[in-house]
N, C-alpha and C positions, 0 to 999 in steps of 0.2 A: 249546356247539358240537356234543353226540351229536347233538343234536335235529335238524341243519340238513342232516344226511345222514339219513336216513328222512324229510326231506321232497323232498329232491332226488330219491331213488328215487321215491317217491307220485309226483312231478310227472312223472317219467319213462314213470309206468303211466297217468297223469293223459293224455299225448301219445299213448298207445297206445290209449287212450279213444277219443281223437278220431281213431282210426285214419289218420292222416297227409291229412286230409283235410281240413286247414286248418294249413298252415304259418303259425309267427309265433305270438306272445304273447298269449295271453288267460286267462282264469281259467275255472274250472267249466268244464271241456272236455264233459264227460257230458252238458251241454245239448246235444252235439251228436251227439249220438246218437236216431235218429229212432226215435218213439213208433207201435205199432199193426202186425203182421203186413200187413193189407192193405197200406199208405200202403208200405213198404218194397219189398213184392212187387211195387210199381208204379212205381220209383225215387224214393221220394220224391217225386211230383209233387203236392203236397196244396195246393197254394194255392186251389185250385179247386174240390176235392171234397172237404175237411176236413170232417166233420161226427158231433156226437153231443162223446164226452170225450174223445178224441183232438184235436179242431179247435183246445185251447185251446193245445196244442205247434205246429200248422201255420197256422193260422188262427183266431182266436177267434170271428171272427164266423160260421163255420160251427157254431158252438152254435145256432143259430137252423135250421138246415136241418133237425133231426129236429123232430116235431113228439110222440116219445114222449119215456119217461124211457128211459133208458139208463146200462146199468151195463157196463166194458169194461176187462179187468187183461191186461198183455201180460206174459214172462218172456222176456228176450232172456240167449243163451248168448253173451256178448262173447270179446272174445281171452285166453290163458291166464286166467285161473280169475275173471274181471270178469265177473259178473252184475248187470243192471239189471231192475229191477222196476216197472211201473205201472199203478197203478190210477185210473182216472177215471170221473166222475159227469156227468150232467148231467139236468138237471130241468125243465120247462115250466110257466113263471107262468101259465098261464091266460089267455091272451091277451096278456102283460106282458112277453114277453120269455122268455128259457132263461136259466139259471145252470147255471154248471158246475165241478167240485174236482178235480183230479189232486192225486197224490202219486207223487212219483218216487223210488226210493233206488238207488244203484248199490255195491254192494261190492266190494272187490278182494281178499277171502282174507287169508291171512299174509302179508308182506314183509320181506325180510332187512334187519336194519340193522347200519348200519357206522361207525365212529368216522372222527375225520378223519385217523388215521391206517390206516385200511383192516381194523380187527379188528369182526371180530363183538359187534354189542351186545344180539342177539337179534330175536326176532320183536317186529313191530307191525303195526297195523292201517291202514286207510285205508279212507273212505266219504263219499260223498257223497247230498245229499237236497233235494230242490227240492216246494216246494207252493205251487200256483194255486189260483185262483178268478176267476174270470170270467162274463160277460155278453153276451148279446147281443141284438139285436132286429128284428125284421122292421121295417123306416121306412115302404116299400114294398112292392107287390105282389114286386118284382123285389130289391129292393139290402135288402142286410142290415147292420148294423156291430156291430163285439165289438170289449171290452177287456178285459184280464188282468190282474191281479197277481201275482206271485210272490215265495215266500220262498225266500234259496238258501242252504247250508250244507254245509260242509266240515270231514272232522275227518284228520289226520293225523298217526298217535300220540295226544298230548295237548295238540295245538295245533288250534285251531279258528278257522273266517274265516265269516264271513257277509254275506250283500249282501240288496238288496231291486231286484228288475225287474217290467218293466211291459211289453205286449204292445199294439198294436195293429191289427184287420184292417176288412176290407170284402169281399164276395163277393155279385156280383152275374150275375141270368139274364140273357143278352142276346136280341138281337130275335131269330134261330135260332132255331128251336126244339133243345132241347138241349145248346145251347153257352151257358157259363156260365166266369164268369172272378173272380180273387179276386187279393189282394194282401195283407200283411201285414209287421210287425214286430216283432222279438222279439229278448228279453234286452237289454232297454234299463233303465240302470241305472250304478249306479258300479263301485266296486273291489272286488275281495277281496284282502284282504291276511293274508297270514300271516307273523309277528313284522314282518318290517320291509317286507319285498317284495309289492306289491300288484300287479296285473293288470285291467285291465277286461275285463267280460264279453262272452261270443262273442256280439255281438251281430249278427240275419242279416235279411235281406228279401228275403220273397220276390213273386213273379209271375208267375200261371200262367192258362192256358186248360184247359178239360178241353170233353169232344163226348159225349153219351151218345146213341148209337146203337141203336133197337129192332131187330131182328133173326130173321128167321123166324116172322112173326105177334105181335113182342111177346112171345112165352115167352121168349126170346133176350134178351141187351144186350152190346154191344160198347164201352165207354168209353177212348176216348184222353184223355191229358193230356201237359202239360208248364208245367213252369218254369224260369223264371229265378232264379237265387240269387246276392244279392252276401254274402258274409261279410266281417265285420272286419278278419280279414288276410290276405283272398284275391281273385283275381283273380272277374267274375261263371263260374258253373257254368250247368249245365243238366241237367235231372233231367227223364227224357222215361218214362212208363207206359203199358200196356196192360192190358185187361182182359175176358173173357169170360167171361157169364154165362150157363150152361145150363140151359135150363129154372127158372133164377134159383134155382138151387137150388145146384149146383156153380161154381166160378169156377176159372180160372185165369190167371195172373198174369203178367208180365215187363215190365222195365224195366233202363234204363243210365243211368248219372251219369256226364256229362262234366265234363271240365276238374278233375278231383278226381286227388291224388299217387298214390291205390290204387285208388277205387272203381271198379267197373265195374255188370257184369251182377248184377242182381237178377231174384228169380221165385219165385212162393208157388202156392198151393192153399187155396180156399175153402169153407166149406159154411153155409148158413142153413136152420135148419129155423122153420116156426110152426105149433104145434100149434092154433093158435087166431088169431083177425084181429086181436087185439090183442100178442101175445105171440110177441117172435121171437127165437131162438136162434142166434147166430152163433160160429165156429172159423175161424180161419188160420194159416198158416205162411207164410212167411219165410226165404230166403236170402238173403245179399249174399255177394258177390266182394269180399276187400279183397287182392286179388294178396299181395304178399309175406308179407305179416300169417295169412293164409290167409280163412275163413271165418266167420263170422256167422250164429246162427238164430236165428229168433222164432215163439213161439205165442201167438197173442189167444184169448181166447174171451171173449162178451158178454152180455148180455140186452138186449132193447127188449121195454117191455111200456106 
C-alpha cells in the first residue's frame, strides 16, 4: 500500500503534464506535450507544416518535406520543476524515402511520498520516455504518406508500465500554389498499466491547412495555418498559427488554441543562419499561456546539412 500513494501523487503531476488540456482518463499524458519551439510558437498547428524530426510527433509523413539530413533537440521548461527533452533525426534514402528517430524523456524532480495514512515516506522519482522511428515517402509529385512506431515508458518509484504506439499521416500540396494540407494519427496503441490500473493512450488526430505566402520580392514569407484536433477525451479543438519571415533570416511567431481548459496565446522568435548552400543552422523559442497553471518555454536549435 506505500507504493500506491507516490503513484497517485506521479499521476497527479502526470495531469499537470497535460496541462489541463484534456480532461478524462488516459496514460502517458507527456505525449501531450507538443515537440519543436517553432510548431508551439505557432499554436500547434503542424498538420500541414510538420517537417524534418519534429514531423514524426505532428505528422510523420512530413519526414519526406526536407529533402536534407537534419538534426533538432528542443528543452522545454514545463510547470513546477517538469522538464522535457527531445531529440530527433531524420535522414534521406536517396531517392527511397526519409527515415526518422526521436527520443523523448520528461522528468519531474523529487516528489514527496505519503503512507496511506498521510506520513512521510520520503522522496521518489517519476519519468517518463517515449522512442520513434518512422518513414515516409514522396508517392507523388504532390502527396506524401509516413508511418511511425513508438516505444513508450513509465517509471514511478519502482513501478514501471510500458506500451507500444503507432502513428499514421499524409500531407499533400494542393492546386494553390502555396496551400498545402496534412492529416494524421497518433498514439494509437493499448494500455498502460501500473500494478493493476491500466489507462489507454492519448490517442489524437489531427487536420490542418497551412498558406505560404512570398512577400516583398520573395526575401519575405508570411505562412498561416490551422487545425483541427480531436483527442480521446475531449471535445474537437482548434490550434490557429502565424508566421513572419524577414529576410528569411529572422521569424516571428504567434498563435492560440481554442476549446482547450487553459491554453491560450502562444508566440516565439526565430533565426536561421547557412554559412554555406548546403548547411543550415536553426534557433527558437517558445511561449504558451496555460492561464492558471502559469507559463511554458521552449528553445529548439538544429542543423540541416
Amino acid at each position: 500500500m506505500k507504493r500506491v500513494i507516490p503513484l497517485l501523487v506521479a499521476t497527479s503531476v502526470g495531469a499537470c503534464v497535460a496541462g489541463a488540456a484534456d480532461a478524462g482518463s488516459s496514460a502517458a499524458a507527456f505525449l501531450k506535450i507538443g515537440v519543436g519551439a517553432r510548431a508551439v510558437g505557432m499554436g500547434e498547428a503542424q498538420a500541414a507544416l510538420a517537417a524534418g524530426p519534429e514531423a514524426l510527433y505532428w505528422n510523420p509523413a512530413g519526414l519526406a518535406a526536407d529533402d536534407r539530413r537534419a538534426v533538432s533537440f528542443t528543452h522545454s521548461e514545463w510547470l513546477e520543476d517538469i522538464r522535457y527533452e527531445y531529440l530527433g533525426l531524420s535522414y534521406p534514402l536517396f531517392g527511397l524515402g526519409t527515415v526518422g528517430f526521436s527520443a523523448g524523456r520528461v522528468s519531474m524532480g523529487k516528489l514527496e511520498g505519503r503512507d496511506e495514512q498521510g506520513n512521510p515516506t520520503g522522496d521518489f522519482g517519476a519519468s517518463d520516455m517515449a522512442l520513434s522511428l518512422g518513414y515516409a515517402r514522396r508517392l507523388w509529385e504532390f502527396v506524401s504518406l509516413g508511418a511511425g512506431a513508438e516505444y513508450i515508458s513509465s517509471k514511478i518509484e519502482n513501478e514501471r508500465a510500458s506500451a507500444f504506439a503507432g502513428s499514421f499521416g499524409a500531407a499533400a500540396e494542393l492546386p494553390l500554389p502555396g496551400l498545402s494540407a496534412g492529416v494524421s494519427a497518433s498514439n494509437l496503441g493499448g494500455e498502460m498499466k501500473f500494478i493493476e490500473e491500466g489507462d489507454p493512450l492519448p490517442f489524437v488526430a489531427r487536420g490542418g491547412l497551412a498558406y505560404l505566402l512570398p512577400f516583398g520580392g520573395e526575401t519575405n514569407e508570411v505562412t498561416v495555418a490551422a487545425d483541427a484536433v480531436k483527442f480521446r477525451d475531449r471535445d474537437v479543438a482548434v490550434n490557429a498559427g502565424l508566421e513572419y519571415w524577414f529576410m528569411k533570416t529572422v521569424a516571428a511567431r504567434a498563435g492560440y488554441k481554442a476549446n482547450y481548459d487553459e491554453d491560450g496565446l502562444t508566440g516565439g522568435l526565430g533565426f536561421r543562419y547557412s554559412p554555406t548552400e548546403t548547411l543550415g543552422l536553426l534557433a527558437d523559442y517558445a511561449y504558451a499561456d496555460m492561464g492558471v497553471f502559469g507559463a511554458t518555454h521552449r528553445i529548439s536549435v538544429g542543423m540541416r546539412f
